[in-house]
C-alpha positions in Angstrom: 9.0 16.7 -11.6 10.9 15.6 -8.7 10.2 11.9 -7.3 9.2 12.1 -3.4 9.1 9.5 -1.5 7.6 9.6 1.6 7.3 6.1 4.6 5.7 6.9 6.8 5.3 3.6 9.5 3.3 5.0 12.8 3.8 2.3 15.5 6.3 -1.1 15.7 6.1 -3.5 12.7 7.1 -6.8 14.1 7.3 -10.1 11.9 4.3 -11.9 12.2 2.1 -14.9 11.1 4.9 -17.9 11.9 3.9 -21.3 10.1 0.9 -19.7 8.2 0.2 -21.8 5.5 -2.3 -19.4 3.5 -2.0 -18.2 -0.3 -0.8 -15.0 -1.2 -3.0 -12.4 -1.9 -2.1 -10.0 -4.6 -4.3 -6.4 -4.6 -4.4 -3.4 -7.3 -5.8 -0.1 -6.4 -6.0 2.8 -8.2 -6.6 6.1 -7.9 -10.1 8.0 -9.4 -6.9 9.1 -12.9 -7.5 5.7 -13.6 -4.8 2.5 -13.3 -3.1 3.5 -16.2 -1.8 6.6 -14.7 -1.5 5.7 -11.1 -1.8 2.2 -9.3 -1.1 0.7 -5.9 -0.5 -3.2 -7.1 1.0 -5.8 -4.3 1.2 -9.2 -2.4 0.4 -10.1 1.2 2.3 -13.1 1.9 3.4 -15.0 4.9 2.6 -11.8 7.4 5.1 -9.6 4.2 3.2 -6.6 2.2 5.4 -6.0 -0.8 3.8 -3.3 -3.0 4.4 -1.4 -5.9 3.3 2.0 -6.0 3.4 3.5 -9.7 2.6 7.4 -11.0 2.5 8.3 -14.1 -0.1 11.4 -14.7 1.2 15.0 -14.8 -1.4 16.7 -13.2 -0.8 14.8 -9.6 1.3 12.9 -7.1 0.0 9.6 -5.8 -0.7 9.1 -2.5 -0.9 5.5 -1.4 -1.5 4.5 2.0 -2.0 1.2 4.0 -3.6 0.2 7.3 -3.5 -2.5 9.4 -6.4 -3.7 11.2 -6.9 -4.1 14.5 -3.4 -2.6 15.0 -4.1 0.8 13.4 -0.8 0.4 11.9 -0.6 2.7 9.0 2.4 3.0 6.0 1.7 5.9 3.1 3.9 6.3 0.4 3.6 9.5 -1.8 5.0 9.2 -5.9 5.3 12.2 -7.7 6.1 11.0 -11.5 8.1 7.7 -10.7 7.5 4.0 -9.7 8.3 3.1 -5.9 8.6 -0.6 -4.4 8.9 -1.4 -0.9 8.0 -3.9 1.7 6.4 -4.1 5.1 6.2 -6.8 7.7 2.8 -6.8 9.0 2.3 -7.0 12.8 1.3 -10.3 14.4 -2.7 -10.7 15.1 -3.1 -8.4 11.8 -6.4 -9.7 10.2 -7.5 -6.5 7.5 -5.3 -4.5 4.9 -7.1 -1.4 3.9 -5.2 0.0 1.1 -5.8 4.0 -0.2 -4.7 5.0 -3.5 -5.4 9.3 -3.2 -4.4 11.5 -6.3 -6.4 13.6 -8.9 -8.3 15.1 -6.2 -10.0 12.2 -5.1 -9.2 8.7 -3.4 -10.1 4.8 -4.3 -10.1 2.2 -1.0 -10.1 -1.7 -1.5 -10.1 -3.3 2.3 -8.0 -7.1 1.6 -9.1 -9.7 4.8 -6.0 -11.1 5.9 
């Protein structure tokens, strides 16, 4: 199989949250295959969303997608047998990261306050 990769960013990303202080959050999602054979895994730091989308099952692509709430801001990546990194500035006022991991028929949602 092919690797597809698919970004997708609907609206503006601007760089946001100057002088925040917080800790970093780290997430993992994955999808109903189980983490083993696909995962969403990544960090929300200083207003930055680096992630690491990862597919490793034969039998389906992985579908990962992220929005940002209030903004409606939304970033899907699609993996089709391959591991995919990339990283998104969040948009200033952004307080909720709902992240999707879709693949074996079915989808697993983890919402991270921000």
């Amino acid at each position: 199989m092919k690797s597809l990769v698919l970004v997708a960013a609907l609206g503006a990303l601007a760089l946001g949250f100057p002088g925040t202080a917080a800790a970093a959050t780290s997430f993992e999602v994955c999808s109903p295959l189980g983490c083993a054979a696909q995962s969403v895994r990544g960090t929300v730091d200083r207003g930055q969303l680096a992630v690491t989308v990862s597919d490793r099952s034969p039998v389906s692509a992985l579908t990962a997608r992220f929005v940002v709430s209030p903004q409606g801001v939304q970033t899907q990546i699609v993996v089709d047998d391959g591991v995919r990194h990339a990283v998104v500035t969040l948009p200033p006022g952004a307080n909720q990261l709902t992240v999707t991991a879709c693949g074996g028929g079915g989808c697993n949602s983890k919402s991270i306050p921000l």
